[in-house]
DOZAVEX-734762 format. One record per residue (C-alpha): residue in three letters; x, y, z. Coordinates in steps of 0.05 Angstrom, whole numbers, padded with zeros to 5 digits, always signed. Layout:
ALAXYZ
...
***
This chain:
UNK+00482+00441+00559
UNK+00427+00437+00617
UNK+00424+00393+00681
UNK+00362+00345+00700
UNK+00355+00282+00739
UNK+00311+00219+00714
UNK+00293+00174+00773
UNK+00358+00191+00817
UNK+00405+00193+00754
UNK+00439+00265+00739
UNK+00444+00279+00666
UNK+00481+00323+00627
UNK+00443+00335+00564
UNK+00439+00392+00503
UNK+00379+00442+00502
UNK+00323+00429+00457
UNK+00315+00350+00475
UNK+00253+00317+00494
UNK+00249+00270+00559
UNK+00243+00213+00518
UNK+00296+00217+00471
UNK+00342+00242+00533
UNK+00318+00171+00564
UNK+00330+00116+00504
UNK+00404+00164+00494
UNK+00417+00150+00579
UNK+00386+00067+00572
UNK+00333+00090+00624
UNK+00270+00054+00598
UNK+00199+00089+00585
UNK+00144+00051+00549
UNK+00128+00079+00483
UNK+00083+00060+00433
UNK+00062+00121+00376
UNK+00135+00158+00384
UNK+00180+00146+00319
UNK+00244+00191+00310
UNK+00226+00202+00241
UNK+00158+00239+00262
UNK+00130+00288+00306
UNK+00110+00273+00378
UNK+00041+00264+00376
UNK+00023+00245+00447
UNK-00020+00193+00423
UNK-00010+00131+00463
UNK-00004+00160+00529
UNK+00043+00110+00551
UNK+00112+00148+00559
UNK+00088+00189+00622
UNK+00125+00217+00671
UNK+00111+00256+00733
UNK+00161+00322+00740
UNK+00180+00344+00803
UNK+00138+00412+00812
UNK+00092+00412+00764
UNK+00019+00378+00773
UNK-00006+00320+00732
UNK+00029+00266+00692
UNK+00063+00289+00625
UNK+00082+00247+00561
UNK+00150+00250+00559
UNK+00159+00251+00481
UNK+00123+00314+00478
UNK+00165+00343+00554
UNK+00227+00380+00525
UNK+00273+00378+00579
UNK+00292+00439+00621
UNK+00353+00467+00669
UNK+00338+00435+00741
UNK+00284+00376+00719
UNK+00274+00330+00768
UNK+00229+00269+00736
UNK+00198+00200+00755
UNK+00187+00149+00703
UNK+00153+00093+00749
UNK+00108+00117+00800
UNK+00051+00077+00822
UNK+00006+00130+00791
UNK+00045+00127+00723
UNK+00043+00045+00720
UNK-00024+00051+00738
UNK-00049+00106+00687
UNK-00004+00057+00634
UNK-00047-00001+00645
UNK-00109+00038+00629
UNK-00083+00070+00571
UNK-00060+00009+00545
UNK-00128-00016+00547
UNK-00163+00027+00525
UNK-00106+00022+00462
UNK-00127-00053+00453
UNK-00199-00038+00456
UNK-00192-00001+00386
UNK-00147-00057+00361
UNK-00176-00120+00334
UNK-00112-00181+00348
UNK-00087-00213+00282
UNK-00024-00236+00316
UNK+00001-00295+00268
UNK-00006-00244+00203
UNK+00024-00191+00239
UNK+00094-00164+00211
UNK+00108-00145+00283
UNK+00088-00212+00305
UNK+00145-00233+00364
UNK+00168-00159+00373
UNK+00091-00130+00388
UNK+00107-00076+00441
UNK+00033-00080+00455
UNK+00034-00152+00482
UNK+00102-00146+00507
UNK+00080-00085+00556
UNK+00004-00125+00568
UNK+00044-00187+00587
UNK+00098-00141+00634
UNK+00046-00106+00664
UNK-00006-00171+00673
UNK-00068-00143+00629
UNK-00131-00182+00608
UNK-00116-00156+00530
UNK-00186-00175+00515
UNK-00210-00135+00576
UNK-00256-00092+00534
UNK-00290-00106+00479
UNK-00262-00085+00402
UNK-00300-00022+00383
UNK-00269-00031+00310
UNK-00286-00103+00296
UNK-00327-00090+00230
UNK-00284-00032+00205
UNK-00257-00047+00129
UNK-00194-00084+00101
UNK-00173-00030+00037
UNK-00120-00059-00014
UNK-00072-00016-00045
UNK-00056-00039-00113
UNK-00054-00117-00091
UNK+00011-00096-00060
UNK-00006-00067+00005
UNK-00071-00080+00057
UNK-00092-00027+00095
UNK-00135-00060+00158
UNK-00172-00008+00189
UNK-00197-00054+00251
UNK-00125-00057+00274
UNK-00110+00023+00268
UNK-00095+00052+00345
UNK-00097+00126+00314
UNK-00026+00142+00320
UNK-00020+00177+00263
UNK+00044+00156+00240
UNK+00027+00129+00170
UNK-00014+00200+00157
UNK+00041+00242+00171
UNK+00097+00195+00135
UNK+00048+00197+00069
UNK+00059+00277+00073
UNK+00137+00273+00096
UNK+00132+00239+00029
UNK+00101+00294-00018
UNK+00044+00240-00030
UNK-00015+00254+00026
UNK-00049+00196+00002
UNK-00078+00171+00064
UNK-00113+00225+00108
UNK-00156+00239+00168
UNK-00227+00244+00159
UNK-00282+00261+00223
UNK-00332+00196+00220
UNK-00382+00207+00276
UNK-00352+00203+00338
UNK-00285+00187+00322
UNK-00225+00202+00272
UNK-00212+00156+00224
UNK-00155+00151+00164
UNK-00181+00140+00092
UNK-00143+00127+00026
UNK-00148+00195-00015
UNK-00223+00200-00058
UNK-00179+00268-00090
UNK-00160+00238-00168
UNK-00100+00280-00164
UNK-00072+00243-00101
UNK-00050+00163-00112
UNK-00013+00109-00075
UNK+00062+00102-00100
UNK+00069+00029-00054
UNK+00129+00063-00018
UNK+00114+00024+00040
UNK+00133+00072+00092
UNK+00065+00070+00126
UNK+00091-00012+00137
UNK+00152+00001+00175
UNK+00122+00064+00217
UNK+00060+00030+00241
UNK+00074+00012+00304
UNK+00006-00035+00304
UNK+00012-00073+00240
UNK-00043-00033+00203
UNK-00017-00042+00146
UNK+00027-00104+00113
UNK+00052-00124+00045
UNK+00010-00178+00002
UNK+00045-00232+00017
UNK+00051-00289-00036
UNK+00083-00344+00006
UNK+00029-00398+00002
UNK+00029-00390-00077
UNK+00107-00397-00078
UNK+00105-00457-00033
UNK+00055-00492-00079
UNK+00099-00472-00139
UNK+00155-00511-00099
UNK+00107-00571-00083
UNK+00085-00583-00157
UNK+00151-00590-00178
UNK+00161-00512-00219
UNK+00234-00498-00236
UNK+00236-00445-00181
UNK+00286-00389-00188
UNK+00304-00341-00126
UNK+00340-00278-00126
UNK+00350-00228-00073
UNK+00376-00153-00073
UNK+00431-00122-00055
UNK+00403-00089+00017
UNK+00380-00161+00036
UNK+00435-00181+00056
UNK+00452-00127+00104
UNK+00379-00139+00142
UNK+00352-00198+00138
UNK+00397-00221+00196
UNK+00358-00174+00245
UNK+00299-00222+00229
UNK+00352-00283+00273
UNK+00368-00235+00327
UNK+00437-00224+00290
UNK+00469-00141+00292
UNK+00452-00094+00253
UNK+00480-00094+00188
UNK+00506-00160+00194
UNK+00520-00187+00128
UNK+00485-00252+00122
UNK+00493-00282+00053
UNK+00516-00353+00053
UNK+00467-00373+00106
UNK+00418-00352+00071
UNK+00415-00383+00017
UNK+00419-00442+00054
UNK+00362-00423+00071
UNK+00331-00416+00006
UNK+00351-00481-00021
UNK+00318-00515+00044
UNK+00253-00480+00028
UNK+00264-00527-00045
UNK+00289-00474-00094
UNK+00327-00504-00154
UNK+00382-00430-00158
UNK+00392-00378-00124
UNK+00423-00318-00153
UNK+00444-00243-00134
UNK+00404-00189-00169
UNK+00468-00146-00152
UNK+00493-00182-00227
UNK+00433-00145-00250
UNK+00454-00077-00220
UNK+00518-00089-00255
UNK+00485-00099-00323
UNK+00452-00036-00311
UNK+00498+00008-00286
UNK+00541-00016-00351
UNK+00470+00010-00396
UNK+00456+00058-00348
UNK+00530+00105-00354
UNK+00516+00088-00431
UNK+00454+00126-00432
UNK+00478+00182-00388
UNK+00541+00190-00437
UNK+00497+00190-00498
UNK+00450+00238-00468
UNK+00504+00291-00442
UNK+00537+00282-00514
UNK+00476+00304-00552
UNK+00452+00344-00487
UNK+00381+00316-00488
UNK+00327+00304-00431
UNK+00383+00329-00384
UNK+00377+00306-00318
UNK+00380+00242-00322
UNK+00339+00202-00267
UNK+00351+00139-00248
UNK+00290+00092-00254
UNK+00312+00028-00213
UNK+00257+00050-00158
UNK+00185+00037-00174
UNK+00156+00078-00119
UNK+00206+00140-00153
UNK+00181+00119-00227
UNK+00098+00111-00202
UNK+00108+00180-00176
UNK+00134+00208-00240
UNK+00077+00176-00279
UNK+00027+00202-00238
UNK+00049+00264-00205
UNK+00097+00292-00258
UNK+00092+00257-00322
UNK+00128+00317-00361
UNK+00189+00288-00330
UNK+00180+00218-00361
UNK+00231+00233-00417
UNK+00286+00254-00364
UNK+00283+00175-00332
UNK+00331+00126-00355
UNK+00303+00073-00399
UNK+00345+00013-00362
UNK+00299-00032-00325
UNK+00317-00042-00259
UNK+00365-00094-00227
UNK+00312-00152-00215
UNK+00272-00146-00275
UNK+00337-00146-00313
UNK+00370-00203-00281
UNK+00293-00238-00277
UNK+00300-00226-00353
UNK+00360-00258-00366
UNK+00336-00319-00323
UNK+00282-00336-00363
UNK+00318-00322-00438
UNK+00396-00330-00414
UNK+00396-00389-00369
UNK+00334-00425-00392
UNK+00373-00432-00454
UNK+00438-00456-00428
UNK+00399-00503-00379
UNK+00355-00520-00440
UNK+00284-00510-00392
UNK+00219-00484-00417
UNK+00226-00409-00395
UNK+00142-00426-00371
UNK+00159-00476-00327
UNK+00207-00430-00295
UNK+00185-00389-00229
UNK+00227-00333-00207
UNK+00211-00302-00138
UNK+00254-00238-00122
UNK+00274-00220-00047
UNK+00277-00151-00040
UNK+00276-00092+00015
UNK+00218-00063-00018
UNK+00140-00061-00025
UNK+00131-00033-00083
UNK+00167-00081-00123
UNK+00109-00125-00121
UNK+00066-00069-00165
UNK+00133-00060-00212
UNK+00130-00147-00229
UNK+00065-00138-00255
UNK+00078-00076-00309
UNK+00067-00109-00382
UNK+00111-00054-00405
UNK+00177-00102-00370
UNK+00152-00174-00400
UNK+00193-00216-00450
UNK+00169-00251-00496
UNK+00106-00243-00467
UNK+00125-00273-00398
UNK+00138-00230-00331
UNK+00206-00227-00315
UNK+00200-00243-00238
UNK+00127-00273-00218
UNK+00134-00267-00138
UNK+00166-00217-00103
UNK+00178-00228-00022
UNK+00198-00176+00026
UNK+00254-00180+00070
UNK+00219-00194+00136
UNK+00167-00243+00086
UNK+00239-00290+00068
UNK+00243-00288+00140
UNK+00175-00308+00171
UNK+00177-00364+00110
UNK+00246-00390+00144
UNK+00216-00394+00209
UNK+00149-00433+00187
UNK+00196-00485+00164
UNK+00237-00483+00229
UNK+00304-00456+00180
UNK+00350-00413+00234
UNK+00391-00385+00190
UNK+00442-00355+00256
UNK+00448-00433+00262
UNK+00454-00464+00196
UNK+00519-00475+00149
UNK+00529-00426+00088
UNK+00523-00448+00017
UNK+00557-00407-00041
UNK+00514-00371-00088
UNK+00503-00407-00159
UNK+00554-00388-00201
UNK+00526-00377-00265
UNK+00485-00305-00243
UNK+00511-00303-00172
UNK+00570-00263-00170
UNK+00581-00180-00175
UNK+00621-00129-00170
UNK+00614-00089-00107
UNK+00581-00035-00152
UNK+00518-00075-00162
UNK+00526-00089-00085
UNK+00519-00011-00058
UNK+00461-00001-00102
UNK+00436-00011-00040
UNK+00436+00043+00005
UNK+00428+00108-00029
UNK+00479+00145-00070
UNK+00503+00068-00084
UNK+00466+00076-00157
UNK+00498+00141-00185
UNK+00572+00120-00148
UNK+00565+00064-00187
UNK+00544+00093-00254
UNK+00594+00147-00243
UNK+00656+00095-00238
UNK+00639+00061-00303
UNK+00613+00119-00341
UNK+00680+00153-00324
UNK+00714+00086-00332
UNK+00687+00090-00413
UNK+00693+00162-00422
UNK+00777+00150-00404
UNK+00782+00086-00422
UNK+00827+00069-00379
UNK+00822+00045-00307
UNK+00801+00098-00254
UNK+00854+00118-00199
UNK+00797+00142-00160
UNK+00734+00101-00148
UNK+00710+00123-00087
UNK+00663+00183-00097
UNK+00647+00191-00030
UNK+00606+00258-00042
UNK+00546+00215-00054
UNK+00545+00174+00021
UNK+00527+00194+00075
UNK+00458+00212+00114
UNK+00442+00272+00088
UNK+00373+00270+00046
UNK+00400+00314-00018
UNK+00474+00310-00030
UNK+00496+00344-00089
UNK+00570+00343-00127
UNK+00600+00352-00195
UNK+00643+00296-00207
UNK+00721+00323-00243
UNK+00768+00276-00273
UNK+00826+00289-00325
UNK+00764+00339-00363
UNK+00708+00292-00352
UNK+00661+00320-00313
UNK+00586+00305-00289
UNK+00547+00344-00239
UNK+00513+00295-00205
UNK+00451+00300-00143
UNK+00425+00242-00094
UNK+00366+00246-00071
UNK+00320+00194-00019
UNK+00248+00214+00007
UNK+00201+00236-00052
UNK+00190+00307-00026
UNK+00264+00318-00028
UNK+00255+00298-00098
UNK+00203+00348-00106
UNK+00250+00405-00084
UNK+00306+00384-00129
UNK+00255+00382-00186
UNK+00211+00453-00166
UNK+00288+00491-00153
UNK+00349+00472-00187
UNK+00330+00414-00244
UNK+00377+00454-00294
UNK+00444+00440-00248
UNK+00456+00371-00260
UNK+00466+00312-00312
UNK+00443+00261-00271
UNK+00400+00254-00208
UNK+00388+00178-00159
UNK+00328+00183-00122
UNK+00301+00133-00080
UNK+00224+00143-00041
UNK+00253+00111+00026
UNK+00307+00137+00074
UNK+00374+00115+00065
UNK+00352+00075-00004
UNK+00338+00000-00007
UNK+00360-00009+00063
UNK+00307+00035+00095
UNK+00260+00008+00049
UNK+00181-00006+00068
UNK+00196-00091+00065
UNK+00253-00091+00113
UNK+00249-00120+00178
UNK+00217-00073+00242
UNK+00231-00033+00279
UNK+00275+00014+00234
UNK+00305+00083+00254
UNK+00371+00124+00234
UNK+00421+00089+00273
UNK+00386+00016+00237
UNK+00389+00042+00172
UNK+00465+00079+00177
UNK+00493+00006+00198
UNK+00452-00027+00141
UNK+00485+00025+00098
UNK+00556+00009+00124
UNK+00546-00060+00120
UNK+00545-00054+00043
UNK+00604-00003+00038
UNK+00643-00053+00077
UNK+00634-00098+00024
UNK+00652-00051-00024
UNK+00719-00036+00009
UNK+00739-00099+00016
UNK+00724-00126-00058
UNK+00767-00141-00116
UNK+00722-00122-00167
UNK+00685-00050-00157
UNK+00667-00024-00224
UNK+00603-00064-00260
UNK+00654-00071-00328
UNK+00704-00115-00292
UNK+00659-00171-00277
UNK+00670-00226-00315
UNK+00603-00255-00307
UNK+00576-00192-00343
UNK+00628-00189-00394
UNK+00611-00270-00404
UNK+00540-00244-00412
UNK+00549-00206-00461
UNK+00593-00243-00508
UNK+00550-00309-00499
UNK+00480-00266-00504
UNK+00480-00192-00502
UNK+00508-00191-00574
UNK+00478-00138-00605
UNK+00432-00074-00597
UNK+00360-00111-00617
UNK+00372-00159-00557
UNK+00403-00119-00507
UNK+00333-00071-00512
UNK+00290-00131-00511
UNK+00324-00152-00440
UNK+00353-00090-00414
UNK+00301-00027-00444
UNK+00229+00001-00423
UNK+00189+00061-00434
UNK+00151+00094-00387
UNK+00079+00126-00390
UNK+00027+00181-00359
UNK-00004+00133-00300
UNK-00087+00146-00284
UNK-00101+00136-00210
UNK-00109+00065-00187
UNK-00129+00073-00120
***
């Protein structure tokens, strides 16, 4: 432990901390723009200065590690007034798109201009006629809003990907999608939710849905499991508040018909799912098996490493599932023309939006899910139509695909998928009802957790993994350890996923994470078999092997690059 002081406070602190992290852990307030906690300092901004007693000059304070004795100033007239310059000179490379802008009424940038009384149009924007690049229709990349922070660079490489990189262009640095034709976009999203600038944003197909609603379509929502846990940040509600009946109260104001939980769908394929992993560790073929509910995690294994294609599980994931059964399931029972039906899935996640529009996952020739809108999308459509939903009373989900078990409900956050799979593949290979159902082993913040799984001679040697490098180091090093293996491309899983609301950081995502698990604790059913709106399913629909492959079975294929 070392001693400092930060404008008169004395702090105790542990070696090896920067100023700035010191400062947010003590609530003693220092503008920041570029830092994130899941990257490096990069000193970029210039706005987290600080003077130290002793030594000359003004230092940023993300890149200061603190030492024994310190004696800092965070607001000096000098500091505020080498702020305001920076700041400038930050706007002066940004071109304003406020009103598309997923930061939109949490902009630190026109927060601190507005604190600090600056003419934001001051200078004029030296990046006005750089390019808009679109990644796959799913995400925009607008280079006239970029500040150079760097963030999204070095988040593309945390990810094993390196799509987007650096490139000298006269005078200045500038970032560029990847020419190389071994390097591709995998619509993670991560380079969303790290930008502190709003660089880059999701396609967003909210006018299209709204004129579905106004001509009168049969208009189907469904929203995934992490949504519930986030989308209350969006109302100024706590972190990992679970917000479930108000929102789809929500919904229905916005004019859709149902709304339904794709966590039914995570129990319909956590049910297929533990029946492929049992078949597969009975014949021992394509051992590990990976899960495949993540698009960003299956694009990558197209692309970078199609030789593991055979090692996926063939179950679709949860919303193309459940968007399946919608238009086959319930257009029957509701006797409606599956065409006239419109199904728009909520989810955490960016790359969902490429994963709707795979021909490989139609039905009868028809995509299962035709809109997909991100968490923090749901939201800005709520408050277009002036729908609070802090304020509003709660309606029940409709019944008929609305209610899980908590299984399909910690799908998630990450290790959700294979705790899940692991209580009802164990629940079939014992048939009999599990003592145990709490495999802890696979929660938890910890990027790779591994564990082999023991009960009464069943046993399954299981890995979760989140952030596609991880992935990478699981596959290069110890593939041959393990029957089955969750990964997820974002950190945590769903709930630190590239469409969730901003800001996000660890502590965000952990009480995302425990907002699910408190779910789960509390539940009365927790293993996928037990519901009996899946077991109804089946008997009334998933009757027999030709339709349950039609609804619930893909393949997957060697991808070319795209972008």
């Amino acid at each position: 432990m070392i001693n400092i002081e930060i404008d008169g406070k004395k702090i105790q602190t542990e070696e090896g901390k920067t100023i700035l992290e010191i400062a947010k852990e003590n609530n003693i307030n220092i503008p920041s723009l570029c830092y994130h906690e899941d990257t490096f300092a990069k000193e970029g901004c210039r706005l987290c200065l600080i003077e130290i007693e002793g030594k000359k000059g003004l230092h940023t304070s993300c890149g200061t590690y603190a030492e024994e004795g310190m004696v800092i100033k965070t607001n000096s007239k000098e500091i505020l007034e080498t702020r305001k310059t920076n700041l400038k000179l930050i706007f002066a490379q940004h071109v304003e798109k406020c009103n598309e802008c997923i930061w939109n009424n949490r902009c630190k940038m026109l927060n601190y201009a507005k604190e600090w009384g600056l003419c934001i149009s001051e200078w004029e924007d030296r990046k006005k006629n750089y390019p808009k690049y679109s990644f796959g229709d799913v995400i925009t990349y607008d280079s006239s809003k970029c500040i150079n922070c760097f963030n999204c660079v070095e988040i593309c490489k945390n990810q094993g990907i390196g799509f987007l990189e650096v490139k000298k262009d006269g005078a200045f640095h500038k970032i560029f999608p990847s020419q190389d034709k071994n390097k591709d976009c995998v619509y993670c999203g991560q380079c969303v939710v790290h930008c502190p600038s709003g660089t880059f944003s999701p396609v967003n197909p909210t006018l299209e849905i709204e004129e579905e609603i106004r001509k009168g379509k049969h208009v189907v929502f469904q929203f995934a499991p992490a949504i519930r846990a986030s989308i209350g940040e969006e109302f100024n509600m706590d972190y990992g508040s679970i917000v479930i009946e108000q929102m789809i109260a929500g919904i229905k104001k916005l004019g859709a018909k149902k709304v339904f939980d794709v966590s039914v769908g995570a129990d319909l394929v956590t049910i297929e799912e533990a029946n492929e992993l049992i078949e597969r560790i009975t014949k021992k073929e394509n051992l590990p098996m990976f899960t495949s509910c993540c698009p960003a995690w299956v694009k990558f294994v197209e692309f970078y490493k199609p030789e593991l294609i055979p090692n996926l599980t063939e179950v679709k994931s949860p919303q193309i599932l459940l968007g399946g059964l919608i238009k086959t399931y319930y257009a029957k029972k509701e006797n409606i023309d599956p065409k006239d039906i419109v199904v728009v899935s909520v989810m955490p996640c960016t790359s969902k939006k490429y994963e709707i529009k795979r021909e490989e996952l139609q039905v009868d020739g028809l995509r299962c899910v035709d809109y997909v809108l991100t968490t923090h999308e749901l939201a800005a459509m709520f408050i277009k139509h002036k729908i609070d939903i802090s304020k509003i009373k709660g309606e029940d989900k409709d019944e008929l695909l609305g209610f899980s078990s908590s299984a399909g409900v910690i799908f998630g956050s990450s290790g959700g998928v294979a705790e899940a799979a692991t209580r009802t593949a164990c629940f079939k290979l014992l048939n009999k009802k599990l003592d145990k159902i709490d495999f802890k082993e696979f929660r938890g913040s910890k990027s790779i957790k591994e564990a082999t799984i023991e009960i009464e001679g069943v046993k399954i040697r299981v890995a979760v993994v989140y952030g596609l490098k991880n992935a990478k180091e699981i596959i290069e090093n110890n593939l041959d350890q393990f029957d089955y293996i969750e990964v997820m491309s974002c950190p945590y899983g769903c709930v630190g996923g590239g469409g969730q609301p901003v800001p996000t950081n660890k502590k965000i995502r952990e009480k995302r994470s425990q907002g699910l698990y408190q779910i789960d604790e509390k539940a009365e059913i927790r293993i996928a078999d037990e519901n009996p709106i899946v077991q109804n399913i089946y008997k009334e629909f998933l009757t027999n092997k030709e339709i349950i492959n039609k609804i619930a079975y893909t393949k997957f294929s060697q991808k070319q690059k795209e972008n």
